[in-house]
PDB file with SEQRES, HELIX, SHEET and CRYST1 records, atoms N, CA, C and O in Angstrom:
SEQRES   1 A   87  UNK UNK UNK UNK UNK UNK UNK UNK UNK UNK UNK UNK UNK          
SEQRES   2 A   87  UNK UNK UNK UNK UNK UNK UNK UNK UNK UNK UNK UNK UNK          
SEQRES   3 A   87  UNK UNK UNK UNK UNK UNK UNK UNK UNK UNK UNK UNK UNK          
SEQRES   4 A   87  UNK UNK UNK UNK UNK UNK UNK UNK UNK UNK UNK UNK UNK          
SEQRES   5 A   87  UNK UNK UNK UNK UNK UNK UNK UNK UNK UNK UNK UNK UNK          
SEQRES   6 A   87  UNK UNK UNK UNK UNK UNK UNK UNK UNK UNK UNK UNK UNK          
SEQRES   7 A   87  UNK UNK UNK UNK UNK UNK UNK UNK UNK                          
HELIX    1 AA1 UNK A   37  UNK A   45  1                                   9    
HELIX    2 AA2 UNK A   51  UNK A   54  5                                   4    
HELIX    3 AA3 UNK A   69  UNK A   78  1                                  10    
SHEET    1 AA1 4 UNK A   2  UNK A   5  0                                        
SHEET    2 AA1 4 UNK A  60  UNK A  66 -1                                        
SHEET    3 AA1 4 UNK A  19  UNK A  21 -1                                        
SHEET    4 AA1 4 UNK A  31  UNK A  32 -1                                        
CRYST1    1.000    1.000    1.000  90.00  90.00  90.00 P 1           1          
ATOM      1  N   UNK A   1       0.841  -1.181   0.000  1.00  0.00           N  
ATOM      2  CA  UNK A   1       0.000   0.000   0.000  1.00  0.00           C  
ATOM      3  C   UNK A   1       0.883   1.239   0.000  1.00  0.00           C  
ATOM      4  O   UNK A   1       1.694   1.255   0.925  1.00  0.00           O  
ATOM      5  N   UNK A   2       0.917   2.542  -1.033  1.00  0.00           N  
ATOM      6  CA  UNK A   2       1.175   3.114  -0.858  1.00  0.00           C  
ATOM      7  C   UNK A   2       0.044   4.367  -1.227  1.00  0.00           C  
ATOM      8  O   UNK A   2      -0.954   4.213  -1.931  1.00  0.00           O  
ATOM      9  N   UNK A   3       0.405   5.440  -0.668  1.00  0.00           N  
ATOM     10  CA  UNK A   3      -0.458   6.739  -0.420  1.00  0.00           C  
ATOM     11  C   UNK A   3       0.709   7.880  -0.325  1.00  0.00           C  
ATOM     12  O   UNK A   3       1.668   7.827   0.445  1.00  0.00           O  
ATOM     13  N   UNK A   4       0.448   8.879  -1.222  1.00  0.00           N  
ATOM     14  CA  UNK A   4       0.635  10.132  -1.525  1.00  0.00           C  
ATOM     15  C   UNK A   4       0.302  10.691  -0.846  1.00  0.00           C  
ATOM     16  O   UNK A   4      -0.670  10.279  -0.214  1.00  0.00           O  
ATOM     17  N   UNK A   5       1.006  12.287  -0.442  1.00  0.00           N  
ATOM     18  CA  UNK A   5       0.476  13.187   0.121  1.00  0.00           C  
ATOM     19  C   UNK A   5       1.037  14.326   0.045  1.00  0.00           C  
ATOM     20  O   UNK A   5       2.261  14.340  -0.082  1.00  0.00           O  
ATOM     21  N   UNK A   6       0.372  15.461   0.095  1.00  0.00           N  
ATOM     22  CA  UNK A   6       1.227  16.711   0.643  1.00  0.00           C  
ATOM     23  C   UNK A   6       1.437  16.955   1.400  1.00  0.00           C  
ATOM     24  O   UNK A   6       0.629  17.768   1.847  1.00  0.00           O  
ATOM     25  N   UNK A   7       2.808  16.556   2.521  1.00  0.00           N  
ATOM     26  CA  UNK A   7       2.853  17.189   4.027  1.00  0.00           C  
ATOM     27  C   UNK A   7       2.025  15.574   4.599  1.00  0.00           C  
ATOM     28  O   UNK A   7       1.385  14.829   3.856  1.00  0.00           O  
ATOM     29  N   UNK A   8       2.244  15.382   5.905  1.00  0.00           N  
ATOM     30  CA  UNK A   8       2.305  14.064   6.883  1.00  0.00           C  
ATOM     31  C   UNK A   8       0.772  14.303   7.274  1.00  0.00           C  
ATOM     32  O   UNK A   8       0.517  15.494   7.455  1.00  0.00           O  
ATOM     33  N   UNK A   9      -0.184  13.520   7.424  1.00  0.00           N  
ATOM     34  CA  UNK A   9      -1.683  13.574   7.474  1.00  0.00           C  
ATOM     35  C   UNK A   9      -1.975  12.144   8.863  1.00  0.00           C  
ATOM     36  O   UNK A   9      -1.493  11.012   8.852  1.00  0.00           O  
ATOM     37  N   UNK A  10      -2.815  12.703   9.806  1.00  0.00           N  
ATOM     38  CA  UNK A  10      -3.317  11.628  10.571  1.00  0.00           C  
ATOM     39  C   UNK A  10      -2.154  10.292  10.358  1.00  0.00           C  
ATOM     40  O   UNK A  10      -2.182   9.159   9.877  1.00  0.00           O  
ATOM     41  N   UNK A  11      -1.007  11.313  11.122  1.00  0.00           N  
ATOM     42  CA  UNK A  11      -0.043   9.950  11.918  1.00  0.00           C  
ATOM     43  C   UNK A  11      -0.570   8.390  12.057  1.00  0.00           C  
ATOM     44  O   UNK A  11      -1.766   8.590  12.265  1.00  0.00           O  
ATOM     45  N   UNK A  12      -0.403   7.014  12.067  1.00  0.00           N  
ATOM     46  CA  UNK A  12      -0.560   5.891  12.468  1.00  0.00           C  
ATOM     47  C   UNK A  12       0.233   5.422  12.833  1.00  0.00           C  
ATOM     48  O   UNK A  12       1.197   5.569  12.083  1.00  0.00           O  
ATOM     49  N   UNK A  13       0.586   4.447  14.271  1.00  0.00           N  
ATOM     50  CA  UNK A  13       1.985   3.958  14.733  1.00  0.00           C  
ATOM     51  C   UNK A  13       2.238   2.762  13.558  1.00  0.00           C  
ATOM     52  O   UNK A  13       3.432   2.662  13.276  1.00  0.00           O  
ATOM     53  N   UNK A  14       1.705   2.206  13.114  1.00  0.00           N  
ATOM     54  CA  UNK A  14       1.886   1.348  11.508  1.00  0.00           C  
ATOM     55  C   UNK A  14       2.449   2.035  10.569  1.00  0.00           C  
ATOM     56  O   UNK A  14       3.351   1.574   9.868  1.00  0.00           O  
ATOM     57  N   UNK A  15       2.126   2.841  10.490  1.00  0.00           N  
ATOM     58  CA  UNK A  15       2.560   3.350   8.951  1.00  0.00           C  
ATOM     59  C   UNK A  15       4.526   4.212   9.194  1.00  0.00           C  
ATOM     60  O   UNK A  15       5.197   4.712  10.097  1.00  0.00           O  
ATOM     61  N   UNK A  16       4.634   3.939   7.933  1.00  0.00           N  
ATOM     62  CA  UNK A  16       6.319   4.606   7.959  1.00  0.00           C  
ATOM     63  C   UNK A  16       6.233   5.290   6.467  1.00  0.00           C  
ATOM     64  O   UNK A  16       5.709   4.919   5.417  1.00  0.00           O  
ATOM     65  N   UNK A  17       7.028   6.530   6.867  1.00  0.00           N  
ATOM     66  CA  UNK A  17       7.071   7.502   5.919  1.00  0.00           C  
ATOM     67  C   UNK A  17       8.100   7.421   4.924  1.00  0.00           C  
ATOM     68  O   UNK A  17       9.145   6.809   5.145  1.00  0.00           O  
ATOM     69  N   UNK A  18       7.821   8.108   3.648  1.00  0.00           N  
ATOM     70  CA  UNK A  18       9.606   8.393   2.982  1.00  0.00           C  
ATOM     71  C   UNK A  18       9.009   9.900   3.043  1.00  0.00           C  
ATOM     72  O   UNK A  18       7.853  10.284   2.865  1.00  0.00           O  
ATOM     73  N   UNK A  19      10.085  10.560   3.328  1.00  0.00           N  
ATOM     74  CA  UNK A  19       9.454  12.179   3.253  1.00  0.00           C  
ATOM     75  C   UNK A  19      10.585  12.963   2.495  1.00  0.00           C  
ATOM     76  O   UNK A  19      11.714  12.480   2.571  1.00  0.00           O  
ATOM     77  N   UNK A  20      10.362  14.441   1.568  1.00  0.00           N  
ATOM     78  CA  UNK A  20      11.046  14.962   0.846  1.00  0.00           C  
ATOM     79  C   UNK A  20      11.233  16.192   1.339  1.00  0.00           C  
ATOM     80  O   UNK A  20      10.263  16.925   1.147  1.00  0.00           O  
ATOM     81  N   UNK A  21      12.322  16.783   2.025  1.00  0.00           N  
ATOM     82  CA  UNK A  21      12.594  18.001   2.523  1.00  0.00           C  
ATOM     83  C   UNK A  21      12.975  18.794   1.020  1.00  0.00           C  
ATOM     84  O   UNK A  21      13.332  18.297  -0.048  1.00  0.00           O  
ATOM     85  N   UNK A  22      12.677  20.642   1.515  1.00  0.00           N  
ATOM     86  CA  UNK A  22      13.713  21.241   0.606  1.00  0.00           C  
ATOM     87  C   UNK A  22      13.908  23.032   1.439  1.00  0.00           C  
ATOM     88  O   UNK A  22      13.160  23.790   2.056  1.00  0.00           O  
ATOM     89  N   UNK A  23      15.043  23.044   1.082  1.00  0.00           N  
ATOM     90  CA  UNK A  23      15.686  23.825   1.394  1.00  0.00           C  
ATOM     91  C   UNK A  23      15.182  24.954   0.457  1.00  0.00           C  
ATOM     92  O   UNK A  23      14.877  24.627  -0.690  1.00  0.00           O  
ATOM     93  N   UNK A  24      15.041  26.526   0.916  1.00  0.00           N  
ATOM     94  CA  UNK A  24      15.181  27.250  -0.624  1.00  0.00           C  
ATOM     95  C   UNK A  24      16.309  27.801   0.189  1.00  0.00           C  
ATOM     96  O   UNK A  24      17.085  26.889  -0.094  1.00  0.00           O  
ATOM     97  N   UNK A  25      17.061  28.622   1.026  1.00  0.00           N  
ATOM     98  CA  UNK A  25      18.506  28.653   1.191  1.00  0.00           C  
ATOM     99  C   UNK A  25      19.403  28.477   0.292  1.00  0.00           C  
ATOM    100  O   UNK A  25      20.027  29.217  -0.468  1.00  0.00           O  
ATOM    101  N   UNK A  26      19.368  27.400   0.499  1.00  0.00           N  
ATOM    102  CA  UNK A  26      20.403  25.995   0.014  1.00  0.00           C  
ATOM    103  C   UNK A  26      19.554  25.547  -1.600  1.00  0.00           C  
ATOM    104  O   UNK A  26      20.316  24.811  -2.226  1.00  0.00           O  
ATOM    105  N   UNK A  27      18.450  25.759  -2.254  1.00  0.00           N  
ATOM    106  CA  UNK A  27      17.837  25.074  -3.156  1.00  0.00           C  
ATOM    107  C   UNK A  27      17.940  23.923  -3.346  1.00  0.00           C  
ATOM    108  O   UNK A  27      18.002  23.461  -4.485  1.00  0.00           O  
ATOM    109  N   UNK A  28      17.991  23.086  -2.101  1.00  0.00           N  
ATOM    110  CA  UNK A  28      18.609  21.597  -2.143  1.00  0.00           C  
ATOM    111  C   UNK A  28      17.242  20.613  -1.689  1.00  0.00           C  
ATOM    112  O   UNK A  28      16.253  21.195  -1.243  1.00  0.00           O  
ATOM    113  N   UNK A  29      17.234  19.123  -1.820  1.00  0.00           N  
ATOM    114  CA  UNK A  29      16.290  18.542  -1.035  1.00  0.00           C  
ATOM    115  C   UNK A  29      16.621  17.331  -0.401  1.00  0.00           C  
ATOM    116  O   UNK A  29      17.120  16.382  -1.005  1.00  0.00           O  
ATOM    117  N   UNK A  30      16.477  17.334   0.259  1.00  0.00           N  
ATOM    118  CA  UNK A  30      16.849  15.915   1.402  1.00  0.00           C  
ATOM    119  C   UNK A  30      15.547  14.929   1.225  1.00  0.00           C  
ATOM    120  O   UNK A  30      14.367  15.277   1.270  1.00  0.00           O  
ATOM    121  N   UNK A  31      16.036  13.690   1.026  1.00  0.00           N  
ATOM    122  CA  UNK A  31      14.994  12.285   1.121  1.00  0.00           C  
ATOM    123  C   UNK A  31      15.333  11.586   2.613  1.00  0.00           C  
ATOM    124  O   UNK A  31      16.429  11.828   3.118  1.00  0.00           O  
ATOM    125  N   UNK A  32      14.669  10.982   3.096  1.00  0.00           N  
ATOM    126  CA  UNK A  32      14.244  10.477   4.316  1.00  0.00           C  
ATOM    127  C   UNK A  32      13.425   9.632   4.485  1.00  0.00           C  
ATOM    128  O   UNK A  32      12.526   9.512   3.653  1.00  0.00           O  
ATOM    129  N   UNK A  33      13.494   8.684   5.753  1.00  0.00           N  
ATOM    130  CA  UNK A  33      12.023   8.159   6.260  1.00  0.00           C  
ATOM    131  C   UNK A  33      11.936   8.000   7.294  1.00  0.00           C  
ATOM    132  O   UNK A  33      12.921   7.458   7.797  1.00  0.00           O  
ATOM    133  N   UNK A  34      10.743   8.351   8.267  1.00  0.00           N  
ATOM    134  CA  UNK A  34      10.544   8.232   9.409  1.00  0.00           C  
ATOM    135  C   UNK A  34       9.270   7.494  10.108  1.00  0.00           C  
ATOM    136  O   UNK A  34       8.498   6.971   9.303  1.00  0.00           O  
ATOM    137  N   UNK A  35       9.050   7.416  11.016  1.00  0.00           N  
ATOM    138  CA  UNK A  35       6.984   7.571  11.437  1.00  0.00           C  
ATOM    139  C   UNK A  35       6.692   8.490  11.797  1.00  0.00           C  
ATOM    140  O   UNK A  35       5.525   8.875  11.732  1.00  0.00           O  
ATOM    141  N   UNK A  36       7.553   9.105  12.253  1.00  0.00           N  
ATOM    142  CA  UNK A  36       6.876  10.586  11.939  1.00  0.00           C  
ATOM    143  C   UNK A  36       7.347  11.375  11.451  1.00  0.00           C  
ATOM    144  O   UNK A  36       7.968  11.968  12.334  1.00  0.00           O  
ATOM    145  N   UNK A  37       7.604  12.184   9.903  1.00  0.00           N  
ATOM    146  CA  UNK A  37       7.722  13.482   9.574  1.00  0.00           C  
ATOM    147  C   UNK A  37       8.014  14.250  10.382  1.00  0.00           C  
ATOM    148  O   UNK A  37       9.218  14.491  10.458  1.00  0.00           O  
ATOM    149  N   UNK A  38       7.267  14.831  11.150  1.00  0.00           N  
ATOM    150  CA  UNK A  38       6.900  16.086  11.641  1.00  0.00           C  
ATOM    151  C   UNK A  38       7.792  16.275  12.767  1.00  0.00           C  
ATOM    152  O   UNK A  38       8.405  17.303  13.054  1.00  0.00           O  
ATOM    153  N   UNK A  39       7.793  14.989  13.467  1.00  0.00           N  
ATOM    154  CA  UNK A  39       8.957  15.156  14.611  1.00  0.00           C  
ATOM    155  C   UNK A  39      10.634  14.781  14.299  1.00  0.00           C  
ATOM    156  O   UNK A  39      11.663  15.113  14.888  1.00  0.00           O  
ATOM    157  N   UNK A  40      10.373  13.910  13.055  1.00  0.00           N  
ATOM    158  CA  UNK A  40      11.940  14.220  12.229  1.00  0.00           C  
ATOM    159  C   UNK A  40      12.341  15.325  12.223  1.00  0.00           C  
ATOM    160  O   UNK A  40      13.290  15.699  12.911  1.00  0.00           O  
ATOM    161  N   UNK A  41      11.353  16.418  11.043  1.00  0.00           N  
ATOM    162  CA  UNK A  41      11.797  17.833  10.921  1.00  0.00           C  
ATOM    163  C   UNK A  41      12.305  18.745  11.912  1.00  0.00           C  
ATOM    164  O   UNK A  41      13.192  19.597  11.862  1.00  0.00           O  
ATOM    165  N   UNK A  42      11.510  18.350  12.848  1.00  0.00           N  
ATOM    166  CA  UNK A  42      11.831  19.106  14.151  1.00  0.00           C  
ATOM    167  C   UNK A  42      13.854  19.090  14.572  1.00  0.00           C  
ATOM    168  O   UNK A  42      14.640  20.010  14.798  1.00  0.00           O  
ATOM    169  N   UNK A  43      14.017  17.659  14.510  1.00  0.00           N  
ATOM    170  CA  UNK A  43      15.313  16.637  14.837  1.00  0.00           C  
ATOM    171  C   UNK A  43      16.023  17.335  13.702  1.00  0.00           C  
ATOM    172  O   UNK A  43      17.233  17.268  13.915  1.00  0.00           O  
ATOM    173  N   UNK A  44      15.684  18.145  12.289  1.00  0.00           N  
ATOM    174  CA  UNK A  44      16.614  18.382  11.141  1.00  0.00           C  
ATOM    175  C   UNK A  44      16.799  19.980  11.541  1.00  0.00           C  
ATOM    176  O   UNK A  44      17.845  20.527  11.193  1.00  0.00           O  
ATOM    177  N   UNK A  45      16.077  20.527  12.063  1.00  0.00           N  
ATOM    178  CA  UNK A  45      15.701  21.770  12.964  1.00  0.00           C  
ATOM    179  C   UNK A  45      16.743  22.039  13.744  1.00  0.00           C  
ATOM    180  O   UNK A  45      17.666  22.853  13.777  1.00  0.00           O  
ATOM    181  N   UNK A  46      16.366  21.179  14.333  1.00  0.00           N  
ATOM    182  CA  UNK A  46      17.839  21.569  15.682  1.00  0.00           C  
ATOM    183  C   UNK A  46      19.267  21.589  15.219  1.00  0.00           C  
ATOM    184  O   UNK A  46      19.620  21.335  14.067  1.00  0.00           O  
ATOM    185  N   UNK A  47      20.201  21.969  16.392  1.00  0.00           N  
ATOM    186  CA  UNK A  47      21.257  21.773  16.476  1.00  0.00           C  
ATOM    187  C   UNK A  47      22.048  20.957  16.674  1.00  0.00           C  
ATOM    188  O   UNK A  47      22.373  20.591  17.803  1.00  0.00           O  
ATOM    189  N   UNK A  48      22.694  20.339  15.198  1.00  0.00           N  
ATOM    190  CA  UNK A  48      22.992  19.064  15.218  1.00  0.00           C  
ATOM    191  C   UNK A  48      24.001  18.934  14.177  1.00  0.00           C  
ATOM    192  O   UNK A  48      23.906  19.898  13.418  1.00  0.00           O  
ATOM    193  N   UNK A  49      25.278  17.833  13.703  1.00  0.00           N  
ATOM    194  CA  UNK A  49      26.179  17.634  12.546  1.00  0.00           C  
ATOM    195  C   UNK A  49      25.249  16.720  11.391  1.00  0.00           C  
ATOM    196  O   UNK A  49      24.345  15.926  11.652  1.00  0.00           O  
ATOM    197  N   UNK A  50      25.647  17.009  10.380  1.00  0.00           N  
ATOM    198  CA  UNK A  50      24.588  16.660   8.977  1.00  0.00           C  
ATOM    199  C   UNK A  50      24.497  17.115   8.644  1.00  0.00           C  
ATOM    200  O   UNK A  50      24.617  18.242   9.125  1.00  0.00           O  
ATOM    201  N   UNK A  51      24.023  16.857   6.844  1.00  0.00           N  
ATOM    202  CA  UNK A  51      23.813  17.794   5.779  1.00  0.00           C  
ATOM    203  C   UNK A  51      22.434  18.666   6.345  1.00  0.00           C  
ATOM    204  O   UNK A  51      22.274  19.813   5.929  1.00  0.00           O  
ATOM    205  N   UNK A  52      21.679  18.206   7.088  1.00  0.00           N  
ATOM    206  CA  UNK A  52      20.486  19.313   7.186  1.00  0.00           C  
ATOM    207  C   UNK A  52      21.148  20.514   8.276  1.00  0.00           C  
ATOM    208  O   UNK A  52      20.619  21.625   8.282  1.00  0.00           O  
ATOM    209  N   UNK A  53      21.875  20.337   8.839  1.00  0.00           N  
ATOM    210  CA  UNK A  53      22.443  21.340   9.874  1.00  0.00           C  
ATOM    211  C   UNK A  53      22.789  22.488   8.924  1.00  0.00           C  
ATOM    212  O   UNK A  53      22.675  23.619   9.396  1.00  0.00           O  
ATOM    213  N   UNK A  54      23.210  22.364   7.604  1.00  0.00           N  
ATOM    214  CA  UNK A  54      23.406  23.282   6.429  1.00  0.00           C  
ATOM    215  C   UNK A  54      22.809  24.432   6.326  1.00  0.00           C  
ATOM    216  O   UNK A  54      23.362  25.379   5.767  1.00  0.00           O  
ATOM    217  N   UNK A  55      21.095  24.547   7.067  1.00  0.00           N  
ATOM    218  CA  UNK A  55      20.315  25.444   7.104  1.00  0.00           C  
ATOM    219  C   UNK A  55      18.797  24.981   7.975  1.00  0.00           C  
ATOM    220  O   UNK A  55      18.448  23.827   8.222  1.00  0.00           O  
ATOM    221  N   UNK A  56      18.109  26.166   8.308  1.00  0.00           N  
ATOM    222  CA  UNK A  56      17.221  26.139   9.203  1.00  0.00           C  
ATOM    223  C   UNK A  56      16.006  26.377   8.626  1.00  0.00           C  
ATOM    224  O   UNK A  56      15.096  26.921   9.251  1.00  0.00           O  
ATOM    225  N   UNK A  57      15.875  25.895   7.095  1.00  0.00           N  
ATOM    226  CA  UNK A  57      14.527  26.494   6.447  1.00  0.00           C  
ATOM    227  C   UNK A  57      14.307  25.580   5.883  1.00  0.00           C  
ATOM    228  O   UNK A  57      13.803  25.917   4.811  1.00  0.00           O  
ATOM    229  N   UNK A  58      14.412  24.197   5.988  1.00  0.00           N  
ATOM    230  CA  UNK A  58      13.658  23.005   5.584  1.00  0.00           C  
ATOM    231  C   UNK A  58      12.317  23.194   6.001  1.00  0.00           C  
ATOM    232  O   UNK A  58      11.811  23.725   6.989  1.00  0.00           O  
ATOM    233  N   UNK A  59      11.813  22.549   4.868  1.00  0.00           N  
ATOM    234  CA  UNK A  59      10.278  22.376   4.785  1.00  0.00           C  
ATOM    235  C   UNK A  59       9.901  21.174   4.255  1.00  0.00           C  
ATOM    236  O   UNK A  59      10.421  20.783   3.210  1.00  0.00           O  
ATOM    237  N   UNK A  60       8.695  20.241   5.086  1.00  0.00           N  
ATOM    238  CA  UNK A  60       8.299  18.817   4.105  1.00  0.00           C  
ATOM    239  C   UNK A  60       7.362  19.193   2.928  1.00  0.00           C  
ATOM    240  O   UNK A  60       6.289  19.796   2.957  1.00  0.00           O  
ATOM    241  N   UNK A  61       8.040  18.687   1.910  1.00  0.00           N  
ATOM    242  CA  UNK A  61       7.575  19.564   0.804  1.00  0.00           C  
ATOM    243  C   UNK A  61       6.783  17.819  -0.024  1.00  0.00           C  
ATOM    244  O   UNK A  61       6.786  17.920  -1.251  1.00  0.00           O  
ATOM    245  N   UNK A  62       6.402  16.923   0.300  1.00  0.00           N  
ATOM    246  CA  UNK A  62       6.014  15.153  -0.180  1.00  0.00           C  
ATOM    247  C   UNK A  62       6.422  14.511   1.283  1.00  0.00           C  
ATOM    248  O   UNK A  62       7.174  14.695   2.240  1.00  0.00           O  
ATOM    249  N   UNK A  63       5.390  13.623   0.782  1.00  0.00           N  
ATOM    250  CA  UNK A  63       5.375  12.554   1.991  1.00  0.00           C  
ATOM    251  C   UNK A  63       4.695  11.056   0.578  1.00  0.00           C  
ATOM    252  O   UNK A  63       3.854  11.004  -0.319  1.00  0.00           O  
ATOM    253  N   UNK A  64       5.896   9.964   1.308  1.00  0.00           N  
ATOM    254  CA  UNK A  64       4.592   8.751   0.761  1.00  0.00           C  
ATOM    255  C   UNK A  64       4.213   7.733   1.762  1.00  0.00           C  
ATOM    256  O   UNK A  64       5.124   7.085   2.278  1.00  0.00           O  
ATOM    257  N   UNK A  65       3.173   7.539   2.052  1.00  0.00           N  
ATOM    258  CA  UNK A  65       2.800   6.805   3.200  1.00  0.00           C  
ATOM    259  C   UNK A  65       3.209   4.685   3.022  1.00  0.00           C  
ATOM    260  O   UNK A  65       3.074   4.265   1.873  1.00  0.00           O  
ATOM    261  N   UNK A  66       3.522   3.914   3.806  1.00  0.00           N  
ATOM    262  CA  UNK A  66       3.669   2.453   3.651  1.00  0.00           C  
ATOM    263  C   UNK A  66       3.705   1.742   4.564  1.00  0.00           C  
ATOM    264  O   UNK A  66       4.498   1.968   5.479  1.00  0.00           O  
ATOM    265  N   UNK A  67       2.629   0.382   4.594  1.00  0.00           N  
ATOM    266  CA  UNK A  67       2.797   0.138   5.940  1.00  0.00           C  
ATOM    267  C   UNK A  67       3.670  -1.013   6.341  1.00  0.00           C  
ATOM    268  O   UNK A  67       3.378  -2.055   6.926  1.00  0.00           O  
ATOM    269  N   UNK A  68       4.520  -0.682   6.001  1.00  0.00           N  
ATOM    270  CA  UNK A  68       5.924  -1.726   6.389  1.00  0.00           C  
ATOM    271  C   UNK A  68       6.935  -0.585   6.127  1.00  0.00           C  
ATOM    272  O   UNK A  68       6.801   0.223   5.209  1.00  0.00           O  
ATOM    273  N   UNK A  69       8.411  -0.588   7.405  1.00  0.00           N  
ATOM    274  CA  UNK A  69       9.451  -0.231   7.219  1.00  0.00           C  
ATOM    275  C   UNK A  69      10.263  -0.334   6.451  1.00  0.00           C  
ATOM    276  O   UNK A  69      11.060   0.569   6.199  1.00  0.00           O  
ATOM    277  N   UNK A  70      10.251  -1.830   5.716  1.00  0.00           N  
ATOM    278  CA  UNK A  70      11.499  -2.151   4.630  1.00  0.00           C  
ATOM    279  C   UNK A  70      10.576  -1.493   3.673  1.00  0.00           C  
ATOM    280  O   UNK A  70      11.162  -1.245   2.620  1.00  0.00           O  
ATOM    281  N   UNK A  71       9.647  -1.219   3.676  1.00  0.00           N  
ATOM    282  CA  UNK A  71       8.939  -0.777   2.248  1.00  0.00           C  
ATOM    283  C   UNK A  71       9.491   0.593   1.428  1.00  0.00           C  
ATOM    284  O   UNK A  71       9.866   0.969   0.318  1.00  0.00           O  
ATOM    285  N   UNK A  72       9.189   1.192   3.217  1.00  0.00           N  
ATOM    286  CA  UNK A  72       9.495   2.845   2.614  1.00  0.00           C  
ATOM    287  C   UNK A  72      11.308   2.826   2.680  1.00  0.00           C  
ATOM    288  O   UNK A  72      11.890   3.693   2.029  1.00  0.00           O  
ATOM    289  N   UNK A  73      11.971   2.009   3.326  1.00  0.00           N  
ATOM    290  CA  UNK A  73      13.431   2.246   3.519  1.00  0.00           C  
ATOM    291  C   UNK A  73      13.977   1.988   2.012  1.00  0.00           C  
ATOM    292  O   UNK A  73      14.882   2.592   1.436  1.00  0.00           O  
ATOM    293  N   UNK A  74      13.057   0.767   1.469  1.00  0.00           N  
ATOM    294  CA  UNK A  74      13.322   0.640  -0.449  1.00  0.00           C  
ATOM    295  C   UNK A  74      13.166   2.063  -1.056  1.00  0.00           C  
ATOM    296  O   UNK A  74      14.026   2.735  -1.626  1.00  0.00           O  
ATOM    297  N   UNK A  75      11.683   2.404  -0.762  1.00  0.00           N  
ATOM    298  CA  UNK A  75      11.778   3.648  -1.994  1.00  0.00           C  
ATOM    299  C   UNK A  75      12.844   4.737  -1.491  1.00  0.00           C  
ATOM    300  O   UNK A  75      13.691   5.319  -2.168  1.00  0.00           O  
ATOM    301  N   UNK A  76      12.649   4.822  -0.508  1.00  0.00           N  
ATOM    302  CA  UNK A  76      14.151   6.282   0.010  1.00  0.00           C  
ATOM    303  C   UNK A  76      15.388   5.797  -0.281  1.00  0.00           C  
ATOM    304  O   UNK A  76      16.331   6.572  -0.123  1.00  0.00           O  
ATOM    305  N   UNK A  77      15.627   4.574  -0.714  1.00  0.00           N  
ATOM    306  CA  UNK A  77      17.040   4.253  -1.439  1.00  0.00           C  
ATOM    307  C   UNK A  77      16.743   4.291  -2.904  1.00  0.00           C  
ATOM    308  O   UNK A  77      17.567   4.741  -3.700  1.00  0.00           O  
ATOM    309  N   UNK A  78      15.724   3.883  -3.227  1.00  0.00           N  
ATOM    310  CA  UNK A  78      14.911   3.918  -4.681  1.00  0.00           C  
ATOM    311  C   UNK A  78      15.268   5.184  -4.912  1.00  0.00           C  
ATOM    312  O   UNK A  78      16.317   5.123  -5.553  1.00  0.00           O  
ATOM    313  N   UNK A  79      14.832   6.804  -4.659  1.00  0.00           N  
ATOM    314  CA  UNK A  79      14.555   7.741  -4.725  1.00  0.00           C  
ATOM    315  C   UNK A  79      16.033   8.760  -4.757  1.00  0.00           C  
ATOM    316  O   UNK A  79      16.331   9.685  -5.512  1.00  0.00           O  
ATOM    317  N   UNK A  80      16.782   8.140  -3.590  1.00  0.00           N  
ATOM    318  CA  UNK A  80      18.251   8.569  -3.737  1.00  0.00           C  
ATOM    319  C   UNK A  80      19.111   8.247  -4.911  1.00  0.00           C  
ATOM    320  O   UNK A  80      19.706   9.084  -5.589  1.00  0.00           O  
ATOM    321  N   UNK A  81      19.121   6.877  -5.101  1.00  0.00           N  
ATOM    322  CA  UNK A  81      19.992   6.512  -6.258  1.00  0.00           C  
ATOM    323  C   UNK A  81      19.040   7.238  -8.055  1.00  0.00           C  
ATOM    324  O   UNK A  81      19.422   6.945  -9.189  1.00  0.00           O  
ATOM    325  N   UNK A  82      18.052   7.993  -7.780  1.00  0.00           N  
ATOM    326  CA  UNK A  82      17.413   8.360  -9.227  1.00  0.00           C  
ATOM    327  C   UNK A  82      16.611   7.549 -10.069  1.00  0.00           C  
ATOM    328  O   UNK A  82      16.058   7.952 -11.092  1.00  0.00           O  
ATOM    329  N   UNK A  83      16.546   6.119  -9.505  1.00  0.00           N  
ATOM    330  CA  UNK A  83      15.892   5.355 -10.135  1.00  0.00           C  
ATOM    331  C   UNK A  83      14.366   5.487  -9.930  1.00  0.00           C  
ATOM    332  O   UNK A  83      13.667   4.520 -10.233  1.00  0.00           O  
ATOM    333  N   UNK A  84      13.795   6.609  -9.440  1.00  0.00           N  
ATOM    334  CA  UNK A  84      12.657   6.617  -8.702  1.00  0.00           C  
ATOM    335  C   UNK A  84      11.617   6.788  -9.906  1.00  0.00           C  
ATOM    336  O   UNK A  84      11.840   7.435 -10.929  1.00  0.00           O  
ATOM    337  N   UNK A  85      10.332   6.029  -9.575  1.00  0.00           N  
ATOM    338  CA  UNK A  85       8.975   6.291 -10.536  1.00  0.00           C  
ATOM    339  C   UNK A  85       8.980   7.812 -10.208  1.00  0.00           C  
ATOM    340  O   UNK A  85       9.549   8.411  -9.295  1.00  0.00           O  
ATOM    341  N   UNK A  86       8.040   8.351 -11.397  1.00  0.00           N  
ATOM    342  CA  UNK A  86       7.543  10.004 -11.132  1.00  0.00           C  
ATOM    343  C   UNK A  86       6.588  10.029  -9.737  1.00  0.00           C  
ATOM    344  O   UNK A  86       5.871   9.120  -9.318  1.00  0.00           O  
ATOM    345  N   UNK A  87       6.811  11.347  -9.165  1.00  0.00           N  
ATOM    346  CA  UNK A  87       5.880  11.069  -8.294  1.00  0.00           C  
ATOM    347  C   UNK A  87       5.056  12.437  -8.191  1.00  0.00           C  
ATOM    348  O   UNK A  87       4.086  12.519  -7.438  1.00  0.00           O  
TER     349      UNK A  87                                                      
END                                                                             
């Protein structure tokens, strides 16, 4: 099962995210996955070493919803290496 979205919608402790940050700063975008978005961003927010520490104006700009971990951990490697379906 997968589900589209704009931005993280009615959390489920089942479900695991791939989520698409972007920077306009930086004009850059970071891929990810979490269960929660929202409290990731927060974690890319803070003060911390990593490419998101780069800047403080990330925004979740896509979310795809899946309810298995290896699912979404495939497409966020899917999505990194370019091989990704349109989305």
């Amino acid at each position: 099962m997968v589900r589209s979205q704009q931005g993280p919608q009615n959390l489920q402790s089942l479900e695991y995210y791939v989520y698409i940050l972007f920077s306009a700063s930086l004009d850059l975008y970071y891929i990810g996955s979490s269960a929660d978005p929202s409290k990731r961003l927060r974690k890319h927010l803070s003060n911390h070493k990593g490419f998101t520490s780069k800047a403080k104006d990330w925004k979740i700009c896509y979310t795809e919803c899946f309810d298995e971990k290896s699912k979404a951990s495939a497409r966020e490697k899917q999505l990194k290496v370019g091989k990704a379906v349109a989305i």
